[in-house]
CHARMM-style PDB file with segment names, atoms N, HN, CA, C and O in Angstrom:
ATOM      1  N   UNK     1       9.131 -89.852  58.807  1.00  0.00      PROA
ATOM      2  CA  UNK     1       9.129 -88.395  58.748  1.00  0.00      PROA
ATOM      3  C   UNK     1       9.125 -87.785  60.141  1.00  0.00      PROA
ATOM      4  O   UNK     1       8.028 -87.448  60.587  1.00  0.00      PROA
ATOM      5  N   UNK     2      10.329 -87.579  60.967  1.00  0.00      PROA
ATOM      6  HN  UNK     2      11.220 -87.852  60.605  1.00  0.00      PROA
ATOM      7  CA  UNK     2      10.476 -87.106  61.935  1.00  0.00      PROA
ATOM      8  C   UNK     2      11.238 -85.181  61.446  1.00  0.00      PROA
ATOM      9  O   UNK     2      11.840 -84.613  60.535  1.00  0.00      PROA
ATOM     10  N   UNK     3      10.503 -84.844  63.127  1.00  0.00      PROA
ATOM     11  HN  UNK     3      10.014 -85.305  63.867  1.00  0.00      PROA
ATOM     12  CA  UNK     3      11.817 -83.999  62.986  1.00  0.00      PROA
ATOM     13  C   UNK     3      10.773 -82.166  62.887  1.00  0.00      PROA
ATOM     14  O   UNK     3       9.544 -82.120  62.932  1.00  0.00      PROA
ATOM     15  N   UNK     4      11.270 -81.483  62.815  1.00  0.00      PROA
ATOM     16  HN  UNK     4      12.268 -81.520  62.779  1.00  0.00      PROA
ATOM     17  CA  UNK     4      10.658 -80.051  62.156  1.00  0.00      PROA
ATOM     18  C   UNK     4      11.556 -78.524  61.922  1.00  0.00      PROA
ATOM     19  O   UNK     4      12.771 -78.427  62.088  1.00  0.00      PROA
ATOM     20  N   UNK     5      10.859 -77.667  61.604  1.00  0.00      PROA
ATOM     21  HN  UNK     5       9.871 -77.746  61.469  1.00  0.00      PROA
ATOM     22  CA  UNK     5      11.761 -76.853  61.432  1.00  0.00      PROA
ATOM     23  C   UNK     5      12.474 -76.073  62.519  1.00  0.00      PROA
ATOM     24  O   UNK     5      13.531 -75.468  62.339  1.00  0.00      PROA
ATOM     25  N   UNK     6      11.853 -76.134  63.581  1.00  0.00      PROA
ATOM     26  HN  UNK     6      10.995 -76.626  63.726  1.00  0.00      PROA
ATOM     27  CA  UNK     6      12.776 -75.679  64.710  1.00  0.00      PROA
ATOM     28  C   UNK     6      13.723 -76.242  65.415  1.00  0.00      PROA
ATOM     29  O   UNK     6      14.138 -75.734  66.457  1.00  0.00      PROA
ATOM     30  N   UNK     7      14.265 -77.581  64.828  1.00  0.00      PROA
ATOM     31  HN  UNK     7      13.929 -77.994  63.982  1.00  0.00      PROA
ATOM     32  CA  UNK     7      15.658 -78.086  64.488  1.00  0.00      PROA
ATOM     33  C   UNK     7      16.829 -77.294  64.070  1.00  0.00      PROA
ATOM     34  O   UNK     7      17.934 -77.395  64.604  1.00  0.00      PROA
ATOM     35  N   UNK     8      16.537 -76.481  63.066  1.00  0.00      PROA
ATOM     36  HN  UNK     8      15.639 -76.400  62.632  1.00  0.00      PROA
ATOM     37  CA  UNK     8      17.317 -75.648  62.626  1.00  0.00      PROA
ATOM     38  C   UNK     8      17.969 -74.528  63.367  1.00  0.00      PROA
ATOM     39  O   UNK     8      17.709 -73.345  63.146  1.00  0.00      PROA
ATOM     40  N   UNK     9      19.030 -75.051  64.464  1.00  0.00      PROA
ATOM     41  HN  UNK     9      19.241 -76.012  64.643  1.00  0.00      PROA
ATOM     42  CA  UNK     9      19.350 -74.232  65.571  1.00  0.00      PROA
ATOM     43  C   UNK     9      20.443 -74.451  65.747  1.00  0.00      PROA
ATOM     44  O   UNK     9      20.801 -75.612  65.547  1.00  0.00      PROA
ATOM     45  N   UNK    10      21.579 -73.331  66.248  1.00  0.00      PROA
ATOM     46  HN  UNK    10      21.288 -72.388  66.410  1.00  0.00      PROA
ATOM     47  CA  UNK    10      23.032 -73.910  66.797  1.00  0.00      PROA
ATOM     48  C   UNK    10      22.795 -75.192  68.021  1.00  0.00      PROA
ATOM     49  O   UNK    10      22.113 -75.453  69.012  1.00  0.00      PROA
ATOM     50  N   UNK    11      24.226 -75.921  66.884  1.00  0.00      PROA
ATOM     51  HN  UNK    11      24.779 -75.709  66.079  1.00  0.00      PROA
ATOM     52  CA  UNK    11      24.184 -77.301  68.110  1.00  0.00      PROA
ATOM     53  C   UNK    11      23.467 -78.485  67.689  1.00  0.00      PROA
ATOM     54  O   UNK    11      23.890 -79.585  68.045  1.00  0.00      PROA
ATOM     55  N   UNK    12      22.339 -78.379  66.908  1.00  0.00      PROA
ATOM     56  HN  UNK    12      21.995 -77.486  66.619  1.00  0.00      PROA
ATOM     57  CA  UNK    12      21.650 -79.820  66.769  1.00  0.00      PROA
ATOM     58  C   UNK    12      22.582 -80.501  65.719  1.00  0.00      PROA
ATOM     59  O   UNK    12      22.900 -81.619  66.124  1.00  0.00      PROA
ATOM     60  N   UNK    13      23.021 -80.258  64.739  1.00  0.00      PROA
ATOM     61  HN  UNK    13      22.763 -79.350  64.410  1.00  0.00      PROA
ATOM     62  CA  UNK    13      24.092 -81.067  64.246  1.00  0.00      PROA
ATOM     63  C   UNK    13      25.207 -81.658  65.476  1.00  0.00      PROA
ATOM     64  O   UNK    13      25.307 -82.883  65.530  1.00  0.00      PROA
ATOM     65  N   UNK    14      25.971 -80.907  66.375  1.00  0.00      PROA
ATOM     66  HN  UNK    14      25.890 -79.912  66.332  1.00  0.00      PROA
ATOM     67  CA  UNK    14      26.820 -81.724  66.925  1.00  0.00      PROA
ATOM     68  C   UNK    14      25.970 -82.393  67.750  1.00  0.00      PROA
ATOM     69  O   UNK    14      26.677 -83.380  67.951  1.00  0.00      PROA
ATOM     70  N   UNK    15      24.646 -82.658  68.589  1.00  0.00      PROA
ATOM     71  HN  UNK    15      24.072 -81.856  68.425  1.00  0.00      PROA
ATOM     72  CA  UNK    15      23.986 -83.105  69.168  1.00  0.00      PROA
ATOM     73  C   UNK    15      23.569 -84.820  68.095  1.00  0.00      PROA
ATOM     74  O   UNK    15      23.435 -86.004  68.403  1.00  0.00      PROA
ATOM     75  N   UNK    16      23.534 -84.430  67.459  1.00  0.00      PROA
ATOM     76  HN  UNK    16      23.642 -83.468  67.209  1.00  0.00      PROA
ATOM     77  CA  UNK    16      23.296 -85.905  66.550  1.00  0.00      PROA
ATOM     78  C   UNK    16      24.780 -86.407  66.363  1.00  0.00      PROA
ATOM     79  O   UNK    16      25.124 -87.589  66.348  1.00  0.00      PROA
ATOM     80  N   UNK    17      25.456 -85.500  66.249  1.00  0.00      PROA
ATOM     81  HN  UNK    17      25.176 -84.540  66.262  1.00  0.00      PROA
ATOM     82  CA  UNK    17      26.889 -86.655  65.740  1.00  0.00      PROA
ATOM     83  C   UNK    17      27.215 -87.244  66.842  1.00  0.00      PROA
ATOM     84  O   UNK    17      27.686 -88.367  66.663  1.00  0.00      PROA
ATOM     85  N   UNK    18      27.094 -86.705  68.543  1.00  0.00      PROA
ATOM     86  HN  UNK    18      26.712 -85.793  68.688  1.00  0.00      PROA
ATOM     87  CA  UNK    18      27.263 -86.930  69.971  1.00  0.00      PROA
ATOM     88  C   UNK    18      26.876 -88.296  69.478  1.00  0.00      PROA
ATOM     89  O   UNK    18      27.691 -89.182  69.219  1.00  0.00      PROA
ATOM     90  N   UNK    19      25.258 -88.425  69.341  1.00  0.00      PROA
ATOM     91  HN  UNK    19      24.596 -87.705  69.551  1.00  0.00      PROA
ATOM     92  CA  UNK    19      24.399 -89.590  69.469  1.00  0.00      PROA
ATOM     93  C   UNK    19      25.284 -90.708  68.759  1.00  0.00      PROA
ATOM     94  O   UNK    19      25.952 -91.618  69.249  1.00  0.00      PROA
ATOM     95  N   UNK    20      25.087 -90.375  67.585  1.00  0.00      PROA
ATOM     96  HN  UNK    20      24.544 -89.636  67.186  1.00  0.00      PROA
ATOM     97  CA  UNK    20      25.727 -91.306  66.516  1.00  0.00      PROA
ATOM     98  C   UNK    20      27.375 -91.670  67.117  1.00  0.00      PROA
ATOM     99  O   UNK    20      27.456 -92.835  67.504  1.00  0.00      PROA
ATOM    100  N   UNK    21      28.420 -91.023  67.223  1.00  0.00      PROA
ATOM    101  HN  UNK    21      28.354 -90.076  66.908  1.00  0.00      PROA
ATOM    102  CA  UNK    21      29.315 -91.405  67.627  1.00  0.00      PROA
ATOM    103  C   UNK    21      29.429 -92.235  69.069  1.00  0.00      PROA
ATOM    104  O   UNK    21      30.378 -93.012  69.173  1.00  0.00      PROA
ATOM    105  N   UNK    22      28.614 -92.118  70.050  1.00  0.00      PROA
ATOM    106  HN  UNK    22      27.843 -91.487  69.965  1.00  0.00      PROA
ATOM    107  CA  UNK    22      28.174 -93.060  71.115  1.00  0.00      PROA
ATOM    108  C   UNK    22      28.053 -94.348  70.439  1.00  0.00      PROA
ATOM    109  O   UNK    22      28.876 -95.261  70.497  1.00  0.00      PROA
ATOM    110  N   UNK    23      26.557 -94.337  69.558  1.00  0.00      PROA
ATOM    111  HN  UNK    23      25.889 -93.595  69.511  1.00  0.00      PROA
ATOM    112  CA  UNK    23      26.405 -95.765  69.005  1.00  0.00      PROA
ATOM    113  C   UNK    23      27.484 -96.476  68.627  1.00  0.00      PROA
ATOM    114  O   UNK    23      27.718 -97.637  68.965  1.00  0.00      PROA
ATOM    115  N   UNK    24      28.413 -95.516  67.644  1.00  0.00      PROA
ATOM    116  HN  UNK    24      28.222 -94.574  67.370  1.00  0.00      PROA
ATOM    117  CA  UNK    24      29.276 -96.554  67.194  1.00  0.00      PROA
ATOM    118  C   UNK    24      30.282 -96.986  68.139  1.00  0.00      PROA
ATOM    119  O   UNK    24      30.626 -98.164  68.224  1.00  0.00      PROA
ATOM    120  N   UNK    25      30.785 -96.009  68.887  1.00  0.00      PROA
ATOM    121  HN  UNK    25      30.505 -95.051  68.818  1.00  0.00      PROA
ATOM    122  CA  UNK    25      31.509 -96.705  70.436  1.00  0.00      PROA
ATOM    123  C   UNK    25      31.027 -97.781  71.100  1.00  0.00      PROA
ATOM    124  O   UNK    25      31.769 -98.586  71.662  1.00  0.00      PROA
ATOM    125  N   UNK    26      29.936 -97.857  71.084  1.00  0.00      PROA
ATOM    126  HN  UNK    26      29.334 -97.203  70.627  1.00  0.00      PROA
ATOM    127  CA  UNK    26      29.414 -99.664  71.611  1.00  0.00      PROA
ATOM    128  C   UNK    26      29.222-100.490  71.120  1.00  0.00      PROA
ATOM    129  O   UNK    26      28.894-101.615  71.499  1.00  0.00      PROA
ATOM    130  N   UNK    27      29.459 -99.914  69.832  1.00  0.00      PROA
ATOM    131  HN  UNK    27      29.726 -99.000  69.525  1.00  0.00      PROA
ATOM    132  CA  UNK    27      29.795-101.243  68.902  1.00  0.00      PROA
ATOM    133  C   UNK    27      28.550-101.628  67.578  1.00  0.00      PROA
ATOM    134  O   UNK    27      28.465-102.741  67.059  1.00  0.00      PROA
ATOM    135  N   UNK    28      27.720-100.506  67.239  1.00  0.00      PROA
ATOM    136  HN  UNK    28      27.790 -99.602  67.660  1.00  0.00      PROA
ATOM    137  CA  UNK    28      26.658-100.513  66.636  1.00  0.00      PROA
ATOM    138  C   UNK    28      27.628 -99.911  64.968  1.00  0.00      PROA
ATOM    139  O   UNK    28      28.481 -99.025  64.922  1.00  0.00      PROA
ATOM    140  N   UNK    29      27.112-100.743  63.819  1.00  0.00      PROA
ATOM    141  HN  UNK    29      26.419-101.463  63.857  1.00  0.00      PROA
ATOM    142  CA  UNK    29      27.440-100.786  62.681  1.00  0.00      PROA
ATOM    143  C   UNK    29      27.139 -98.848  62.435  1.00  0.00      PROA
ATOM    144  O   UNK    29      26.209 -98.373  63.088  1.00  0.00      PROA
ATOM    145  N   UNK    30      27.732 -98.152  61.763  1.00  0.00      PROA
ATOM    146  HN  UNK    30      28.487 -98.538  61.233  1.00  0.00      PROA
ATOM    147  CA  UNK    30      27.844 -97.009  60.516  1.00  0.00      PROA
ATOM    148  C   UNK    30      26.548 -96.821  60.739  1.00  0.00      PROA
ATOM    149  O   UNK    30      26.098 -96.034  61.572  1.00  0.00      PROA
ATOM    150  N   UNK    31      25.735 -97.712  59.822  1.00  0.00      PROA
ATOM    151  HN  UNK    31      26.100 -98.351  59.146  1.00  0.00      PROA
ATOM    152  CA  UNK    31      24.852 -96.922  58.899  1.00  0.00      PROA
ATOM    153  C   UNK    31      23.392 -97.426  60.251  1.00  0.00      PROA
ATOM    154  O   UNK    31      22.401 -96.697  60.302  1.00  0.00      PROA
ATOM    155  N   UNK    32      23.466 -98.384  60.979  1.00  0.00      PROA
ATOM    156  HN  UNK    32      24.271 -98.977  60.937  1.00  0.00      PROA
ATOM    157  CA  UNK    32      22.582 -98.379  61.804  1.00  0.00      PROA
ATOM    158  C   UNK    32      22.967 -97.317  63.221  1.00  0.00      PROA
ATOM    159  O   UNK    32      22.009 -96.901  63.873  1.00  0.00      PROA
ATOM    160  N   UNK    33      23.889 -97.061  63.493  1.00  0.00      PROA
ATOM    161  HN  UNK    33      24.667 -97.399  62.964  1.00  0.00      PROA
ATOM    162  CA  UNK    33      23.646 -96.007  64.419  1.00  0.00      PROA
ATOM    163  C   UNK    33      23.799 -94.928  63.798  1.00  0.00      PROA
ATOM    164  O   UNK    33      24.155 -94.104  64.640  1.00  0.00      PROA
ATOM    165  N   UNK    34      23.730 -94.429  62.747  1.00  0.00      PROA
ATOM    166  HN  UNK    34      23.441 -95.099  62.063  1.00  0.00      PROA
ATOM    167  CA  UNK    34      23.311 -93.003  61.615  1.00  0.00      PROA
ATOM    168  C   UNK    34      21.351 -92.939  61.971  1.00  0.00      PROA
ATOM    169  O   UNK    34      20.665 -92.077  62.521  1.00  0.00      PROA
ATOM    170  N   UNK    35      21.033 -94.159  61.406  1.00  0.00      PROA
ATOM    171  HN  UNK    35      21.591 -94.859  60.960  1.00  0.00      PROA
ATOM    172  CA  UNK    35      19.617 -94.285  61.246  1.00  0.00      PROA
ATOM    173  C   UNK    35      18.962 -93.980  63.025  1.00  0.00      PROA
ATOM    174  O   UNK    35      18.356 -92.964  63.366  1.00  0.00      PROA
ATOM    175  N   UNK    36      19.284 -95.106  63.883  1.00  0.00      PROA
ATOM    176  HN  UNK    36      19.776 -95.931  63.606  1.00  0.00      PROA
ATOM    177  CA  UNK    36      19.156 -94.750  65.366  1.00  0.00      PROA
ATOM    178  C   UNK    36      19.215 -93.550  65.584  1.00  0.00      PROA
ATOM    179  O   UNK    36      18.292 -93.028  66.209  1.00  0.00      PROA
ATOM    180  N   UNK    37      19.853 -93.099  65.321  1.00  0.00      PROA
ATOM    181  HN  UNK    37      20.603 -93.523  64.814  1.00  0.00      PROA
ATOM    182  CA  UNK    37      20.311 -91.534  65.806  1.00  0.00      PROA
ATOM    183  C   UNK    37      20.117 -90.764  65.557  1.00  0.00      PROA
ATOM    184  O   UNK    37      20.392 -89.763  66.218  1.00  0.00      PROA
ATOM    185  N   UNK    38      19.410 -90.749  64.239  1.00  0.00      PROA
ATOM    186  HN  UNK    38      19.186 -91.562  63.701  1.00  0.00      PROA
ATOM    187  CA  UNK    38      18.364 -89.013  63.613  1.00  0.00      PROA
ATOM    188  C   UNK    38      17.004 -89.980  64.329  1.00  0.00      PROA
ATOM    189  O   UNK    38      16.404 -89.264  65.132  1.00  0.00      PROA
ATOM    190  N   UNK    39      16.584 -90.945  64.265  1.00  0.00      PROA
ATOM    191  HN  UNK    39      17.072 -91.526  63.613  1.00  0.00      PROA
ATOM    192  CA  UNK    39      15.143 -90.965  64.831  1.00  0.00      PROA
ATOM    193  C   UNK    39      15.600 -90.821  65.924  1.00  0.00      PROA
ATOM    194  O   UNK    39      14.856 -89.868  65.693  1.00  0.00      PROA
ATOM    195  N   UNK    40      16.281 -90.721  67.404  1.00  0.00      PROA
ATOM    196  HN  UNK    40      16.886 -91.495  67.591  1.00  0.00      PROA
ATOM    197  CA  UNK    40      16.019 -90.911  68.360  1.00  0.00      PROA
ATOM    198  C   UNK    40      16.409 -88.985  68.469  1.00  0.00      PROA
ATOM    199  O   UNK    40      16.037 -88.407  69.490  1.00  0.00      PROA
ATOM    200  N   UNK    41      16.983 -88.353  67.604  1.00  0.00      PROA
ATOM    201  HN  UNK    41      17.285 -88.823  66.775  1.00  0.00      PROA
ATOM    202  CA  UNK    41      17.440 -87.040  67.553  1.00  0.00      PROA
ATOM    203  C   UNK    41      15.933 -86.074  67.454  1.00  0.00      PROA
ATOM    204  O   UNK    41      15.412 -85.077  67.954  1.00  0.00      PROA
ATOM    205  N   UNK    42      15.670 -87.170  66.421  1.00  0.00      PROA
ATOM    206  HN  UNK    42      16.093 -87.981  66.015  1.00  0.00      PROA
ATOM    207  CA  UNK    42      13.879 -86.042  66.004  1.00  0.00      PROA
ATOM    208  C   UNK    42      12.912 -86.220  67.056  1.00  0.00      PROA
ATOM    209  O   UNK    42      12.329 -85.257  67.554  1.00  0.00      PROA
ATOM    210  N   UNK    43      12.773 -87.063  67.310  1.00  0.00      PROA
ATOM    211  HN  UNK    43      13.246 -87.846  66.905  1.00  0.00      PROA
ATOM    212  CA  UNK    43      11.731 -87.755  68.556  1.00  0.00      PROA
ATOM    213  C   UNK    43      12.035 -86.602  70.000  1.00  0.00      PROA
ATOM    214  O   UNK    43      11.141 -85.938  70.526  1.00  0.00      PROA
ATOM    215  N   UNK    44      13.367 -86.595  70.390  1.00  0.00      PROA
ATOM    216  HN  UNK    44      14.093 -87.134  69.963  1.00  0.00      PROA
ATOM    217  CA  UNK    44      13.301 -85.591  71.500  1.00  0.00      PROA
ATOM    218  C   UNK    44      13.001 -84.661  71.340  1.00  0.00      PROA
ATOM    219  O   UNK    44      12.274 -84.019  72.098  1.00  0.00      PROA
ATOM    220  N   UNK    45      13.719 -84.073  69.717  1.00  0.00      PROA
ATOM    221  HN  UNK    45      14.309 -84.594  69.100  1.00  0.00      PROA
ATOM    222  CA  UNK    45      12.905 -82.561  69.577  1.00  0.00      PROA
ATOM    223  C   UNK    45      11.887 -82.812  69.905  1.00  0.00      PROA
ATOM    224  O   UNK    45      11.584 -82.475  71.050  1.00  0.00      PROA
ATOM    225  N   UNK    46      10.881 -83.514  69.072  1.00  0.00      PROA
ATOM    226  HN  UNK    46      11.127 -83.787  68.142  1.00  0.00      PROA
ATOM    227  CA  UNK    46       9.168 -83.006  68.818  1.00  0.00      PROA
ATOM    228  C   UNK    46       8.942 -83.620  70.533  1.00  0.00      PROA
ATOM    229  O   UNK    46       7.800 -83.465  70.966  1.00  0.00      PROA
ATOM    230  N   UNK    47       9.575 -84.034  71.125  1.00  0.00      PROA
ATOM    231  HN  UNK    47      10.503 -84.160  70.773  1.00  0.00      PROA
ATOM    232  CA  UNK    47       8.552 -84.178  72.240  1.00  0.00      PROA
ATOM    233  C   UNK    47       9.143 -83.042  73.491  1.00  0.00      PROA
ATOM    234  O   UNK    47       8.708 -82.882  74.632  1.00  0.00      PROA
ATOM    235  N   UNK    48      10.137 -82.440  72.885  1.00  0.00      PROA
ATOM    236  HN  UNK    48      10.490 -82.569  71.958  1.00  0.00      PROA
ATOM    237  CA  UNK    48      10.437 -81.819  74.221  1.00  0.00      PROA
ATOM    238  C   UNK    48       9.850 -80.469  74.088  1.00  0.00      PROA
ATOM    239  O   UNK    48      10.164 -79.607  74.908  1.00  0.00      PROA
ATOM    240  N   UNK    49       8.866 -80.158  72.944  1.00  0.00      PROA
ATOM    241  HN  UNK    49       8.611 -80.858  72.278  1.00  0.00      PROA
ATOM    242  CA  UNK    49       7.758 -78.884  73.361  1.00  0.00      PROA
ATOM    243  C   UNK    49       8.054 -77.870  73.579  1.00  0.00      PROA
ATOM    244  O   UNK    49       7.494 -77.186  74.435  1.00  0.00      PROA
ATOM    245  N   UNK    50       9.217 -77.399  72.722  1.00  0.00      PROA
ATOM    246  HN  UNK    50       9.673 -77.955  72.026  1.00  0.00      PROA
ATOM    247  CA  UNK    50       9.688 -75.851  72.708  1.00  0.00      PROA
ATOM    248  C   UNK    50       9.140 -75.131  71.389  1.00  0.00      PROA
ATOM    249  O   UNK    50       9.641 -74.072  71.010  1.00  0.00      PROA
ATOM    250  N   UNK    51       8.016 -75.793  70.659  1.00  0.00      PROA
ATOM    251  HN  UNK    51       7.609 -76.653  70.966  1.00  0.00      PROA
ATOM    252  CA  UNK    51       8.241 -75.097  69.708  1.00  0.00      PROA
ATOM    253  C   UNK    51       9.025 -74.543  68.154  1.00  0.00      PROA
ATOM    254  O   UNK    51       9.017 -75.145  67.080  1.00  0.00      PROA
ATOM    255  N   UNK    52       9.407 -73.756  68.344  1.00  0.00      PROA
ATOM    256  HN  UNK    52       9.414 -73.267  69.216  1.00  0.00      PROA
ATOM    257  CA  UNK    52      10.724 -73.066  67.010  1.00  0.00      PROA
ATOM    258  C   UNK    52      11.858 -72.138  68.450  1.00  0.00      PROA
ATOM    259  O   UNK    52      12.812 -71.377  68.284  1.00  0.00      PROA
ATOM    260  N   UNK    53      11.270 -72.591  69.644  1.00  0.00      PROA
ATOM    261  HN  UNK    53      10.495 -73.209  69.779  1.00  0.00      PROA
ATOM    262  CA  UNK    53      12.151 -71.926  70.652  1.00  0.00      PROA
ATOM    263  C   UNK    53      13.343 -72.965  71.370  1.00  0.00      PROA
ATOM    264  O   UNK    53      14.077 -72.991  72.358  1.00  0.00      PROA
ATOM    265  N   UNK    54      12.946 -73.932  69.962  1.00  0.00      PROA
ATOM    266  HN  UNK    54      12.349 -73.910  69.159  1.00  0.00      PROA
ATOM    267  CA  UNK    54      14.478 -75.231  70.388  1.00  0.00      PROA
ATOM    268  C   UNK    54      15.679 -75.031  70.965  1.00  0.00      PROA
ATOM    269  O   UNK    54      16.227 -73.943  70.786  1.00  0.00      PROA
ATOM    270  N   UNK    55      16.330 -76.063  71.785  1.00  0.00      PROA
ATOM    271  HN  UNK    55      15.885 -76.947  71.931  1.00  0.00      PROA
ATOM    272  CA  UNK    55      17.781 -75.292  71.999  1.00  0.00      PROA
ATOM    273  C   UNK    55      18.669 -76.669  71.922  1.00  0.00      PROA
ATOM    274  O   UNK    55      18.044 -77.498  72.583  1.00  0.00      PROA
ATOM    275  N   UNK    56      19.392 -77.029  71.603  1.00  0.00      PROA
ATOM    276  HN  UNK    56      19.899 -76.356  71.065  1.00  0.00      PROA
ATOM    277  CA  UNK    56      20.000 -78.167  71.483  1.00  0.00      PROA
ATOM    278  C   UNK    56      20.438 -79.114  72.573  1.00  0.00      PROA
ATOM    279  O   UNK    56      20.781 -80.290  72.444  1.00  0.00      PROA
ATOM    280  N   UNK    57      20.316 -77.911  74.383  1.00  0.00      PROA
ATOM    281  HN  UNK    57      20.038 -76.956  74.487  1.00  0.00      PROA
ATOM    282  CA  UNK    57      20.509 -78.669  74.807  1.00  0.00      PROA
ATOM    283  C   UNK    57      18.895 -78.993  75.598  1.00  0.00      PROA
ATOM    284  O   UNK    57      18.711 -79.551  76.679  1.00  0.00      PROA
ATOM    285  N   UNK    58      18.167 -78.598  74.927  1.00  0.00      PROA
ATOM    286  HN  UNK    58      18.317 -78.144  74.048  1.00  0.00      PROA
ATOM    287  CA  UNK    58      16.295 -79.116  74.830  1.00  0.00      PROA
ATOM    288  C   UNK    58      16.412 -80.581  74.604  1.00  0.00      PROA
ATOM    289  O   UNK    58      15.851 -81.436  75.289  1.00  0.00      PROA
ATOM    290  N   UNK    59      17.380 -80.853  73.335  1.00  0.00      PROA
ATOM    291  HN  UNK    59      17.836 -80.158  72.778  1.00  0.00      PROA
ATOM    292  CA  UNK    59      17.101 -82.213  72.711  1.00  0.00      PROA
ATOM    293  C   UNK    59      18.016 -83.272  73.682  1.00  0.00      PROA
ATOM    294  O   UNK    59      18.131 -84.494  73.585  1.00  0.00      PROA
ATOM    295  N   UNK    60      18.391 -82.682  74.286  1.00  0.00      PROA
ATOM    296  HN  UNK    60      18.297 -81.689  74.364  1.00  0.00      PROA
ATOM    297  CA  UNK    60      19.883 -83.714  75.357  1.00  0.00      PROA
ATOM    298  C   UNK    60      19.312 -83.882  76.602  1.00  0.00      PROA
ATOM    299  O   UNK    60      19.812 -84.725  77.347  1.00  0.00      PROA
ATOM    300  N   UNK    61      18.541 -83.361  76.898  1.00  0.00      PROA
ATOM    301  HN  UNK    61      18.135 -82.676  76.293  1.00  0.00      PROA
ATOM    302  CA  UNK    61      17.535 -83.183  78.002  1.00  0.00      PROA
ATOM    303  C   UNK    61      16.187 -84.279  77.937  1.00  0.00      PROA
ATOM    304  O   UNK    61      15.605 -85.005  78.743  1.00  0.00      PROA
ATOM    305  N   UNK    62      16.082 -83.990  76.697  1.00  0.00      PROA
ATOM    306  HN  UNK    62      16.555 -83.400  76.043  1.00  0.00      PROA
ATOM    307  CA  UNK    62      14.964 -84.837  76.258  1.00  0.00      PROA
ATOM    308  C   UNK    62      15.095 -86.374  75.835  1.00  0.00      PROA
ATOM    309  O   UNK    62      14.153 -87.166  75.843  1.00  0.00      PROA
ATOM    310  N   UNK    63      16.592 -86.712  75.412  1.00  0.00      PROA
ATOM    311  HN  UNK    63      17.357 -86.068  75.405  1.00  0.00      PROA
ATOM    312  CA  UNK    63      17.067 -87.864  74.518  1.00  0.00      PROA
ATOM    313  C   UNK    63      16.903 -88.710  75.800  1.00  0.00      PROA
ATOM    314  O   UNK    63      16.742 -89.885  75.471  1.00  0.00      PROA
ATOM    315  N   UNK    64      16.886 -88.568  76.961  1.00  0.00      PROA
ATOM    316  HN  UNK    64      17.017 -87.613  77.228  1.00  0.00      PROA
ATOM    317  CA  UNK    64      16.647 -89.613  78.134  1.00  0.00      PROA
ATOM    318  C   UNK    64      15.572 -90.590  78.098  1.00  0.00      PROA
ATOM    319  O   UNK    64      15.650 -91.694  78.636  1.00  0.00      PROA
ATOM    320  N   UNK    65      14.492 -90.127  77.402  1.00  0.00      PROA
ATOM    321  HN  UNK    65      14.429 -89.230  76.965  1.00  0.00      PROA
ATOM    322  CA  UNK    65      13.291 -90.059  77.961  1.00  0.00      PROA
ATOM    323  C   UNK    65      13.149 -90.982  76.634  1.00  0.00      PROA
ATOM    324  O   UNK    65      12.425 -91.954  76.850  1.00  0.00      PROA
ATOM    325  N   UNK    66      13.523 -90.933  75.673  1.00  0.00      PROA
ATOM    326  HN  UNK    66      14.110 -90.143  75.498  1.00  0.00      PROA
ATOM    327  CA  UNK    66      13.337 -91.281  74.181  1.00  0.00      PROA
ATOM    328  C   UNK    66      13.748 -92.728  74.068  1.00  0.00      PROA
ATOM    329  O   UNK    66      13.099 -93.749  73.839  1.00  0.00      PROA
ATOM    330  N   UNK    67      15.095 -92.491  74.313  1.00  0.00      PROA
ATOM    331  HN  UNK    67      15.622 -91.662  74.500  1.00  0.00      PROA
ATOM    332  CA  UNK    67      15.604 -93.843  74.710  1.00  0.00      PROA
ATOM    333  C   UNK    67      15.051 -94.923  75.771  1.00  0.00      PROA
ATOM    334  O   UNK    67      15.214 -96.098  75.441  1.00  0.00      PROA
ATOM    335  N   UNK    68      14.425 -94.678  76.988  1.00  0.00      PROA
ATOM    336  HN  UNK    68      14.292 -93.724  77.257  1.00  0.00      PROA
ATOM    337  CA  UNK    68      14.002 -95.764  77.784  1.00  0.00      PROA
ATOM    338  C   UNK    68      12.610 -95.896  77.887  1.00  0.00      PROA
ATOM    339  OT1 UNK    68      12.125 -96.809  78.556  1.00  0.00      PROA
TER     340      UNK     68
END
């Protein structure tokens, strides 16, 4: 259960398909870089601490940090 309602913002959909379409460019199966990629999508939200004052590129900013 990741994730919250201040997700709900222009951009976080193409911000996850970004993710997801990366994965599968390196060669990561469909349905495992789908899964990778909303948790590593929700995780930046909630840690990058905006609140419901999200911005999508909050979560692209943040996806650095998530990943390593």
């Amino acid at each position: 259960p990741f994730g919250y309602s201040g997700m709900a913002t222009a951009g976080m959909g193409d911000v996850l398909t970004g993710i997801i379409c990366s994965l599968m460019a390196q060669g990561f199966a469909p349905i495992t870089a789908a899964y990778t990629a909303v948790v590593w999508h929700a995780l930046a939200a909630e840690h990058s601490n905006k609140g419901n004052c999200l911005l999508a590129s909050d979560v692209i900013q943040q996806l650095a940090h998530e990943i390593l």
